[in-house]
C-alpha positions, 0 to 999 in steps of 0.5 A: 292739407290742401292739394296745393300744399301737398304738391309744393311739400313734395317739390319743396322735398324734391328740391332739396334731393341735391344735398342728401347723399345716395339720392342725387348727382353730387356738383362734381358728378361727371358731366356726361351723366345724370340721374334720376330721383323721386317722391313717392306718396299715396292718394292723400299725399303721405310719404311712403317708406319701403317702396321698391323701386327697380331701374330698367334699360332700354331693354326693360332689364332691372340694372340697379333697385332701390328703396323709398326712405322715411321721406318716401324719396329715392334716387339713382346717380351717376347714370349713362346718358340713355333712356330708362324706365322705372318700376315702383311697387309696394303691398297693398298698391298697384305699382306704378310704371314709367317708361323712356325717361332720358337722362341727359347729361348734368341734369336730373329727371325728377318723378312724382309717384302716386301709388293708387289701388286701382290707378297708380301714376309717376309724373315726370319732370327735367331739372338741373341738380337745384334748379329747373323746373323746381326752381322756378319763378313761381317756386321762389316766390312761394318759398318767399312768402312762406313762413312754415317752409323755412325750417326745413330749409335751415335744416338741410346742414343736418341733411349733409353731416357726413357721419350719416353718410352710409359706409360704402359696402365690398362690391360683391362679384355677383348680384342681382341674379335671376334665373328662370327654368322651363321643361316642357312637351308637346309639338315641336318647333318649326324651321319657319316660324320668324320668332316666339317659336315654341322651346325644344323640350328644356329652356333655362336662362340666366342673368346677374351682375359681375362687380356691379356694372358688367351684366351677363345672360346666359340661356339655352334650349335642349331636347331630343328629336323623335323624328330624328332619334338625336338631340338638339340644343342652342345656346346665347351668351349676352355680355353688356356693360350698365348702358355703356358700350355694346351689348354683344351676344354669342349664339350657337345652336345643333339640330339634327333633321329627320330622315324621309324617303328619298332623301338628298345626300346627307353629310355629318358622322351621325350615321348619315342624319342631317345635322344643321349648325349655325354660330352668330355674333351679333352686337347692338349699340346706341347714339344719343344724337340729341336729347329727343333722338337716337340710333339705335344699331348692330348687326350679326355675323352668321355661319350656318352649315348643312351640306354646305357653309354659307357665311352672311352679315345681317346689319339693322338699325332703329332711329327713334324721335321722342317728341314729347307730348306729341308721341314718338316716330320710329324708322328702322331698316333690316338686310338679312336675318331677322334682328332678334335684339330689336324684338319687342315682346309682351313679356312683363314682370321681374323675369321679362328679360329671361323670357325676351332672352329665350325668345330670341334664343328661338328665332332660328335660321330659315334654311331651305333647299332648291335644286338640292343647294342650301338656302338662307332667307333673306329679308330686306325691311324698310318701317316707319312707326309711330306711338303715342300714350294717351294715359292708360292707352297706346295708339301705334301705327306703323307702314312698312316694305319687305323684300324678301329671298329664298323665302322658307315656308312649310308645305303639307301632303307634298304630291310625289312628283316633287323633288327630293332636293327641293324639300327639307324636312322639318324638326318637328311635324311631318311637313317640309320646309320648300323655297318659294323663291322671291317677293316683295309686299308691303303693308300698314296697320293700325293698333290701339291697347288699354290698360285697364290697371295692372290685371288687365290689358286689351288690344285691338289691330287692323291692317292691310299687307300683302299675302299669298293667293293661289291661281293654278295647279301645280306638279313640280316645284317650278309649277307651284312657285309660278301658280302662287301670287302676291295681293293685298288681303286686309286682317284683323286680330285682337288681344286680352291679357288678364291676372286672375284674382287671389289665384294669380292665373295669366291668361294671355289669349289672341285671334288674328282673321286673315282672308281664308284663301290667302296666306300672310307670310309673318312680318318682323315688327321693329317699332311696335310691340304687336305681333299678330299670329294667324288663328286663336292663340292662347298661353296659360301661366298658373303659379303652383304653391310653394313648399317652406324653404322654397327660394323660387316660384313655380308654375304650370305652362301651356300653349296653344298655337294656331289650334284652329289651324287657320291661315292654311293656303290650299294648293291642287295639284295635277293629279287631284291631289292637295298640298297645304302651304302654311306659315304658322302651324297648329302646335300644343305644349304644355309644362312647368316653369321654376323662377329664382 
């Protein structure tokens, strides 16, 4: 069979998806939503039966999964207006992805998969249920002409005889449920880290379906302070409807500070140790304004309570134009707390959205102390964004402006001469978390990643933002804000992600090179995926055998944060004595992982 008439049996298959049930839209499917249908096939054009095809949000969370049939075709119906992505997979192949599929209203996005052992591919085309892009004059024209095509359109009554429709089946009240548990140990957390902190000691999250369509994620982080003799815990509630509605999610969280010398008048029936609370309520939605743009929006409400309750809102929102061929533009603006629902991480597999819930979870508030009042950072950004996909690589830019207040970064080997109401101390080191006041910077960067198959993944960075410089000495809180300044320092950082063979090893292993006499303060990335961190970084994932009867999957964890302890701003003092500011410190944890 020629590479011609494999493609006109596959369009020809695909044509005709409007009149099997379960695969397609039906004529009187409603007008505002649509669907998504496909042929998957192998390198030599044969159907392939059994493959399993899971359904994402925009948020890269397995809503609905499906399997090929004989004909290697399979759909889903009557989805939401919204973008979607789409993961095929079966043995013996590297599975396929496609991401940001629009489903637009009465039309149906078609997909040509082409499972492969080393590259597999899904092409993507946009076509009314029975016309379009299938049905076009080159398309009737062949159907005309060719004889050997005419019997299978004389069977298509077989195709709709309703005794071969499946009987619907009792809607379960849960399904789809994954869940995912972490215990681990090593270096604590810090109150400054702006995301991807490191977990308090025991980690779960949870995710399933009510009735089909209501999808609920629950997560937590717990563990015990040493510094502090008390426990910590926070907890996130997620609630969405299958692309319908807002997503909102409810988080609260418990820490207890560790006591020093000289500490500032603590509140709280514990004996006097500083507790820290905070509750939010945030919620994100999206507008379809066109069929190639859409906003993206929410906000949270935040009250946070130590020595004092301070209540603020945090309103973000995302504009993204898909340009097709020519790549994507994004704008985004944030006030406030970071907008932890608009994180991008690195997180892939079945268990992506339980990692991206609990690392959202982490992203705490950045509290402060000056002149022994409460502060919250505040962080006002401007980004502007653009991706394009070039096969299997990835070229984004992106600019972006930060105003920031109260600006909350760690400081090591304070001189005595500082003032106990200007420092914090910190949940898990030695340090103190002290106010630096106000800046502002701005800053660009450029990042290309390729995938070499499903294994392997390397990216690279450059760019150029605004970063710390000392100029003086310092002996008082007052002196050091006004000896460190704000410059233009360029950095570097690259990126490997590798699996290895037979042992199903992650290995995930980064470097970022800064100016050593400058310190870049964090920036929180809302149109691109990269997220550099200060130093050599590098996170291990290793599965453990299971035993018979086991429902889940085990792993052994470890994580290496900022082990060459760069990115370190020196600061002398007065009296010779030196104070380190820093924003990513040094930390190793290690421990397992349970996925069901």
């Amino acid at each position: 069979m020629t590479a011609k008439s494999l493609h006109f049996a596959e369009a020809l298959a695909l044509a005709v998806l409007s009149a099997i049930p379960g695969v397609s839209a039906n004529l009187n499917v409603e007008t505002m939503s649509g669907s998504i249908a496909g042929f998957v096939r192998d390198n030599g054009g044969l159907p392939q039966m059994g493959a399993t095809v899971s359904l994402m949000n925009r948020y890269e969370r397995v809503i609905r999964k499906g399997i090929t049939n004989e004909r290697g075709i399979f759909g889903f119906e009557s989805l939401p207006v919204d973008v979607y992505s789409v993961r095929v997979s079966l043995p013996s192949f590297v599975p396929a992805i496609r991401q940001r599929i629009a489903v637009q209203p009465g039309m149906q996005s078609l997909l040509y998969v082409n499972l492969a052992s080393v590259l597999s591919s899904i092409e993507l085309v946009y076509a009314a249920p029975g016309q379009g892009a299938l049905m076009s004059d080159d398309w009737r024209w062949t159907l005309k002409e060719s004889s050997a095509t005419r019997p299978v359109l004389r069977a298509l009554p077989d195709l709709t005889d309703p005794a071969d429709k499946p009987k619907k089946e009792p809607r379960q009240v849960f399904s789809d449920t994954r869940g995912l548990v972490s215990l681990s140990g090593g270096d604590g957390g810090s109150l400054t880290a702006d995301a991807l902190q490191s977990d308090l000691g025991t980690a779960f999250a949870l995710e399933t379906s009510v009735f089909g369509r209501n999808q609920v994620q629950l997560s937590g982080n717990v563990g015990y302070s040493a510094r502090a003799g008390l426990p910590v815990a926070g907890f996130r509630t997620t609630y969405s409807r299958d692309g319908e509605g807002p997503e909102v999610t409810v988080t609260v969280r418990q820490l207890y500070l560790p006591t020093r010398s000289g500490p500032v008048l603590p509140v709280g029936p514990n004996d006097g140790v500083p507790a820290l609370r905070s509750i939010s309520v945030s919620t994100i939605d999206h507008m379809q304004i066109t069929d190639n743009l859409r906003l993206e929006y929410g906000g949270s409400m935040d009250t946070i309570s130590f020595l004092d309750q301070l209540n603020y809102f945090s309103p973000f929102a995302r504009l993204v134009d898909e340009l097709g061929a020519l790549g994507e533009v994004q704008l985004a603006f944030s006030s406030g707390a970071p907008p932890a629902e608009l994180l991008n991480s690195h997180s892939d597999g079945e268990e992506a959205g339980l990692r991206e819930d609990l690392a959202m979870l982490s992203v705490m508030p950045q509290v402060s102390l000056r002149n022994g009042q409460m502060e919250v950072q505040r962080t006002q950004t401007f980004e502007i964004g653009y991706q394009k996909r070039l096969g299997s690589r990835t070229v984004s830019l992106s600019a972006f402006r930060d105003a920031v207040s109260n600006a909350a970064l760690l400081l090591s080997n304070a001189p005595s001469s500082f003032a106990a109401s200007d420092l914090l101390p910190d949940i898990g080191s030695d340090a103190a978390v002290f106010n630096m006041g106000r800046f502002q910077r701005h800053g660009y960067s450029a990042t290309m990643s390729q995938s070499l198959g499903e294994k392997i993944e390397v990216s690279g960075s450059f760019g150029r933002a605004g970063a710390f410089t000392a100029n003086g000495v310092s002996d008082s809180a007052q002196d050091l804000r006004g000896s460190v300044s704000m410059d233009q320092r360029y950095w570097a950082s690259a990126r490997a992600s590798a699996t290895v063979p037979h042992y199903g090893t992650k290995i995930v292993a980064s470097y970022q090179w800064t100016d050593g006499n400058a310190l870049m303060p964090a920036h929180f990335y809302m149109t691109q995926t990269n997220w550099p961190t200060p130093g050599l970084n590098i996170e291990l994932r290793q599965p453990i055998p299971s035993f018979a009867g086991m429902p889940g999957r085990l792993e052994a964890t470890a994580g290496l944060q900022n082990i060459l302890a760069q990115g370190y701003l020196t600061l002398p003092g007065a009296n010779g004595q030196t104070a380190l500011l820093t924003q990513s410190p040094r930390a190793v944890r290690g421990g397992l992982a349970f996925t069901f």
